[in-house]
VOFIKE-746338 format. One record per residue (C-alpha): residue number from 1; x, y, z. Coordinates in pm, 1 decimal. Layout:
N
num	xx	yy	zz
NUM	X	Y	Z
...
This chain:
291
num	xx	yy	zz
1	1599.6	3514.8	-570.5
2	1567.8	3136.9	-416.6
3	1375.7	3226.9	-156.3
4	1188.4	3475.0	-342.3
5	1076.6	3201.2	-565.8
6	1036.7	2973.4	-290.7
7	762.5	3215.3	-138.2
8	570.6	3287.0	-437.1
9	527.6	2924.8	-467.7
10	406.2	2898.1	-117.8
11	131.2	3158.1	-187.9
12	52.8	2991.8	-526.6
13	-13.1	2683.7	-322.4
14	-215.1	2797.1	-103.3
15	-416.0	2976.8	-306.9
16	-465.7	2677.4	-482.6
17	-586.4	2483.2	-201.1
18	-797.2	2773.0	-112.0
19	-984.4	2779.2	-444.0
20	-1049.1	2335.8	-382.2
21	-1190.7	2420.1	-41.0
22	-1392.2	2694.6	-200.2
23	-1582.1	2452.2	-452.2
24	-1592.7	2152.7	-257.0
25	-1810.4	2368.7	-18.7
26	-1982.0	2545.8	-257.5
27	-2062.6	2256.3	-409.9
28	-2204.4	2048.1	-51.2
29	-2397.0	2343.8	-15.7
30	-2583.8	2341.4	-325.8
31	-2651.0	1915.7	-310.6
32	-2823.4	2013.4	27.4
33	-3023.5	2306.6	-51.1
34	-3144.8	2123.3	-418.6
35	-3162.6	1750.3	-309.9
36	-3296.7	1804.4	63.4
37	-3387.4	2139.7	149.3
38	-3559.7	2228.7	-122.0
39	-3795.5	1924.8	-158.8
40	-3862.3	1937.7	191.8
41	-3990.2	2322.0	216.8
42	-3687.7	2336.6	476.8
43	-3696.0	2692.3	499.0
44	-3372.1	2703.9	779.2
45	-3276.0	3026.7	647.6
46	-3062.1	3164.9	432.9
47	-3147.6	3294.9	79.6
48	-3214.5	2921.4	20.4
49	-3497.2	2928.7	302.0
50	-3590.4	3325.4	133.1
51	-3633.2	3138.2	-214.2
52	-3805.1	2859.5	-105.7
53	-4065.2	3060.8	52.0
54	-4078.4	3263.3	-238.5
55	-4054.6	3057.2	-504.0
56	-4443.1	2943.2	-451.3
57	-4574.6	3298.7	-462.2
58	-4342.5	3466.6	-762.8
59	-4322.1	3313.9	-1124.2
60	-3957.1	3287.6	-1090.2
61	-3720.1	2950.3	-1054.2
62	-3561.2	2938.8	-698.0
63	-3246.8	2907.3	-834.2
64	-3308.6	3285.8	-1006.7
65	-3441.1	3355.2	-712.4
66	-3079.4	3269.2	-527.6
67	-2908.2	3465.9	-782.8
68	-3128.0	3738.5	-770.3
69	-3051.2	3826.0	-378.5
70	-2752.4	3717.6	-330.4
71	-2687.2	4036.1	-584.7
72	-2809.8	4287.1	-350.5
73	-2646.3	4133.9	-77.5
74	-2263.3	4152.8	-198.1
75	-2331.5	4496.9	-251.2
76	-2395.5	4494.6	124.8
77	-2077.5	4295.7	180.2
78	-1888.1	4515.2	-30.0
79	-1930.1	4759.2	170.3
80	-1884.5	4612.6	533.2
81	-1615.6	4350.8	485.8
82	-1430.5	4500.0	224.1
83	-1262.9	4397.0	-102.4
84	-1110.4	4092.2	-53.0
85	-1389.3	3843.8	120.1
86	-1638.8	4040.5	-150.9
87	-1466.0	3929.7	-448.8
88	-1460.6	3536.6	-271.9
89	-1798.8	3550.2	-214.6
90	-1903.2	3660.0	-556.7
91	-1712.1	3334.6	-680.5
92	-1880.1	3154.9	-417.5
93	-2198.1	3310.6	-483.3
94	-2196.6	3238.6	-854.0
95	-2070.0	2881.2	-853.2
96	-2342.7	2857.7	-612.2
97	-2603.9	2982.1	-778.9
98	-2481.9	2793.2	-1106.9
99	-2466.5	2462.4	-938.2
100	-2824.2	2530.8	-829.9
101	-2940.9	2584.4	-1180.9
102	-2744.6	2261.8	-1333.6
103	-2895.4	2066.9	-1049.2
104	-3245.2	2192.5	-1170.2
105	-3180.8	2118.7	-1584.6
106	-3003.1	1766.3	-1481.9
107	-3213.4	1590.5	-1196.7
108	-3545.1	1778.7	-1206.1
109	-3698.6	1710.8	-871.7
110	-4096.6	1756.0	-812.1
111	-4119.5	1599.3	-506.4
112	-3855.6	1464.0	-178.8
113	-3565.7	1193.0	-249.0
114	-3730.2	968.4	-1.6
115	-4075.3	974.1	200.4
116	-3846.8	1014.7	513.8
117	-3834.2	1355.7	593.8
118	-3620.7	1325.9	924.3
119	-3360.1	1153.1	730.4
120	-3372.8	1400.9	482.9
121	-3325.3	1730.7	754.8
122	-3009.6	1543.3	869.4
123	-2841.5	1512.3	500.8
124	-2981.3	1835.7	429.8
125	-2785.9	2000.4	774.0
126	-2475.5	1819.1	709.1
127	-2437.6	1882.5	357.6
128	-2517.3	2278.2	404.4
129	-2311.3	2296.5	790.4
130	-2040.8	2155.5	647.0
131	-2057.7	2329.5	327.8
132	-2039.3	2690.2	512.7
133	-1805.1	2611.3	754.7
134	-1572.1	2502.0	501.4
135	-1654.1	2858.6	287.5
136	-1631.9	3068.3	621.2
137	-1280.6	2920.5	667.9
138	-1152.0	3017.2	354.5
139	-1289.3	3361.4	466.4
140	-1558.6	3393.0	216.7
141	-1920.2	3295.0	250.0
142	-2172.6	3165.3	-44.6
143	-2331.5	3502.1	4.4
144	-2659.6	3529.1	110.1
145	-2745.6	3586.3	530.7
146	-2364.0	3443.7	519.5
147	-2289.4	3830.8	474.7
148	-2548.7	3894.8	750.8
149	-2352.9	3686.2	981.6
150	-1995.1	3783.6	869.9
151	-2072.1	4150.5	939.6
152	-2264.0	4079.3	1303.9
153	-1873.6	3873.3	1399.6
154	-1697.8	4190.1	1291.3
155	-1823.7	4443.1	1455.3
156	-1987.0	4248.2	1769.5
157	-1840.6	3986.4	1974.1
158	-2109.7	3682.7	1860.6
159	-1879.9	3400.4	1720.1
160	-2003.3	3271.1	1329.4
161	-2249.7	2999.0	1413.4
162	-2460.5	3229.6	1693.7
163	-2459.3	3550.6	1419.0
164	-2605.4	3348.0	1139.1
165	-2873.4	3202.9	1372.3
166	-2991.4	3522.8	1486.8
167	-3021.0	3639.3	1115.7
168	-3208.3	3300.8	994.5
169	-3453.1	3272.8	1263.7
170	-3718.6	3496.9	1065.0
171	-3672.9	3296.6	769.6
172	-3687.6	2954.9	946.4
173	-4043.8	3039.4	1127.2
174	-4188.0	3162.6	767.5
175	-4170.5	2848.8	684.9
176	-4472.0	2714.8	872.7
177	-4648.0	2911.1	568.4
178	-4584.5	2511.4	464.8
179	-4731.1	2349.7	732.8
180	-4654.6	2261.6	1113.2
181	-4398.3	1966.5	971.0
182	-4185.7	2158.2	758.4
183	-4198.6	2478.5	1043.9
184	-4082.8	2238.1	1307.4
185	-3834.6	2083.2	1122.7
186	-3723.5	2412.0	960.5
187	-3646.2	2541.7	1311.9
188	-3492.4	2242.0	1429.9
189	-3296.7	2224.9	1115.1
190	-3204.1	2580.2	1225.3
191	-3049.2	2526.3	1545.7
192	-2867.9	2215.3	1424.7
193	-2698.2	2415.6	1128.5
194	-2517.5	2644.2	1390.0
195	-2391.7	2395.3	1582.7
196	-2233.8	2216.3	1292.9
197	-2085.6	2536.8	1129.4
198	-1907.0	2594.5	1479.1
199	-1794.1	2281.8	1524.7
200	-1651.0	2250.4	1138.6
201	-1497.7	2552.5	1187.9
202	-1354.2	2519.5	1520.0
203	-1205.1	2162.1	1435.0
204	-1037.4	2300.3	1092.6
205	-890.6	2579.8	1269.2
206	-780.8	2389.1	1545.9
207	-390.0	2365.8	1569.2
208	-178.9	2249.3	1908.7
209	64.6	2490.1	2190.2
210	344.2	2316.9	2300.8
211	503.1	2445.4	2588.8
212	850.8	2295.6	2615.2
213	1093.4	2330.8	2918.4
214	1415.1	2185.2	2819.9
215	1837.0	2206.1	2944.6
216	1879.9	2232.1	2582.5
217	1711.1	2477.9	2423.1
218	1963.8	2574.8	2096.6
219	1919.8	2232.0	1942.4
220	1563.3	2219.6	1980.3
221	1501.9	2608.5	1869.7
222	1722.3	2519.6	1563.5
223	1520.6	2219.0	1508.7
224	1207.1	2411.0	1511.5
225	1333.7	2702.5	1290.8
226	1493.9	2545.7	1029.7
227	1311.5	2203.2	1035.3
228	935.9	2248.2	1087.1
229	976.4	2611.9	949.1
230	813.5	2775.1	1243.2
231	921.1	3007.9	1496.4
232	915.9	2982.7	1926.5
233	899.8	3238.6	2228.2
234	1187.7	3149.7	2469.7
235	1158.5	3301.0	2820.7
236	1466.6	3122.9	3152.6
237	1278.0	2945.5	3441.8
238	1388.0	2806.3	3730.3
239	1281.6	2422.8	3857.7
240	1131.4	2437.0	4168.5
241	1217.7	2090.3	4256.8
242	1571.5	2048.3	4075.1
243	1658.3	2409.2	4117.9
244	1820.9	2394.7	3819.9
245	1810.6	2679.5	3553.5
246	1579.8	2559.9	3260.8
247	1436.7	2706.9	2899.1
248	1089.8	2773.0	2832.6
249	1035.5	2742.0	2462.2
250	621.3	2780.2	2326.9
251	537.5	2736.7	1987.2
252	210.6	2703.5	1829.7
253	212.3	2465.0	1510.7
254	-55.4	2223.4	1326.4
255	-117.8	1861.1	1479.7
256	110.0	1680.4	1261.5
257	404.7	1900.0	1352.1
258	298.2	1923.2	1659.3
259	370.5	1514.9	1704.8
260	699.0	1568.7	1493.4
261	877.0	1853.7	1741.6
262	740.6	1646.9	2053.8
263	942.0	1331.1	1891.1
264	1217.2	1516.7	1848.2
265	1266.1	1722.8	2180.3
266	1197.4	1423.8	2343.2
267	1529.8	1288.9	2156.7
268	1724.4	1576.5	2160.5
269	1677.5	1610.8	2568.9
270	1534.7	1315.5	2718.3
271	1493.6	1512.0	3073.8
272	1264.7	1797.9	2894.9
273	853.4	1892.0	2962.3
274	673.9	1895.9	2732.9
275	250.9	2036.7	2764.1
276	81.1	2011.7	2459.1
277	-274.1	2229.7	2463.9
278	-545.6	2262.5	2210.5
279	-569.1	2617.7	2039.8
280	-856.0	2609.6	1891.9
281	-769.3	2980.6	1670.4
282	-464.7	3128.8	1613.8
283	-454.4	3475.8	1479.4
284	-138.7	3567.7	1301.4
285	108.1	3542.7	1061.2
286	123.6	3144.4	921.2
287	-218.1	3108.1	1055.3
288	-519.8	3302.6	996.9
289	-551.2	3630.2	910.9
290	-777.7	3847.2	1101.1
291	-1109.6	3889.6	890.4
């Protein structure tokens, strides 16, 4: 019953954390799009860059506008990602879309923050990069081309960042409707929003292998197991240079406890090996789920 309780706390936790990380992205994405993007004309696609194009030619706010498609596109989500990034994105979506419209009753905005546009297409990329990378690793998006992208990982082998710049590059050249400033910096907006998504995302996700060949491999398994709470691989070696019979114990684990077990092994057997590696995804149970 303990450790029944103790596990239902664990997911209650993380769910928490999950719903935070949800709105602090949502909510970096819509300060970009309103403050910079928007402004700007930086059309660097999306169903922000879709409603800012459209917004001058239909007599509808672009914040309906963002409601409006996002709609039709969770139905498309729906369908090709199933139920349970769906129902994240249509909180995503709608927080979203809500933030856009508060932005637009609070600080009305007729013309850019600043008469540096440069300056602006860097706040703008950050806010919205890091905004969706932080969304994408909850496994949700804030609808949208998102959905677009999400679908073209799944079923092809193009990582986030490349799928969503193949489905905004359309949108990003409309925008030299605007002019030959806000096209070029639309499209160079583009380019620099996939990078930053993959790097966000590659960074959060980012968790350490430690490969650990040790004379005393109980004390340090037991240390790992009942300690730090994760679990190891353990496979006999032999030294080539001591000849001596050795344990090989790998374990994947987060940075912190990755400096914790290499602390402790190095108390527990003073003679061990230990490689520590970058893993920049893990797929499995304790990390992340397969989408």
């Amino acid at each position: 019953m303990k450790k029944l309780a103790s596990v239902d706390r664990s997911k209650v936790r993380e769910w928490l954390w999950t719903f935070i990380l949800m709105n602090i992205g949502t909510l970096c994405l819509a300060a970009g799009v309103y403050f910079f993007k928007s402004p700007n004309h930086f059309a660097t696609g999306g169903v922000s860059g879709i409603s800012i194009i459209l917004a001058d030619y239909l007599p509808l706010k672009q914040s309906d506008l963002i409601m409006i498609i996002n709609a039709a596109l969770i139905v498309v989500g729906f369908i090709f990602l199933g139920k349970g990034c769906t129902f994240k994105t249509m909180y995503c979506s709608l927080v979203y879309s809500g933030e856009n419209m508060l932005f637009e009753r609070l600080v009305p905005l007729s013309q850019p923050l600043t008469d540096q546009p440069f300056m602006e297409l860097v706040y703008a990329m950050l806010l919205t990069g890091v905004g969706s990378a932080i969304i994408f690793n909850c496994k949700a998006t804030s609808g949208g081309t998102d959905i677009v992208a999400l679908i073209l990982k799944k079923y092809t082998n193009i990582n986030t960042g490349r799928a969503l710049l193949i489905s905004d590059v359309a949108i990003a050249c409309c925008a030299f409707l605007f002019g030959i400033q806000a096209g070029l910096y639309s499209v160079l907006g583009l380019f620099a929003k996939a990078f930053i998504i993959d790097g966000v995302i590659e960074n959060i996700g980012k968790s350490k292998c430690l490969t650990i060949i040790t004379s005393h491999p109980e004390e340090i398994g037991k240390y790992i197991i009942e300690v730090m709470k994760r679990d190891f691989t353990r496979y006999d070696a032999h030294g080539g240079y001591t000849e001596q019979d050795k344990a090989v114990l790998v374990c994947v684990c987060k940075r912190g406890e990755a400096l914790n077990i290499k602390s402790t092994v190095k108390k527990l057997d003073p003679t061990s090996f230990v490689i520590i590696t970058d893993a920049t995804e893990i797929v499995g149970k304790g990390f992340r789920e397969a989408l």
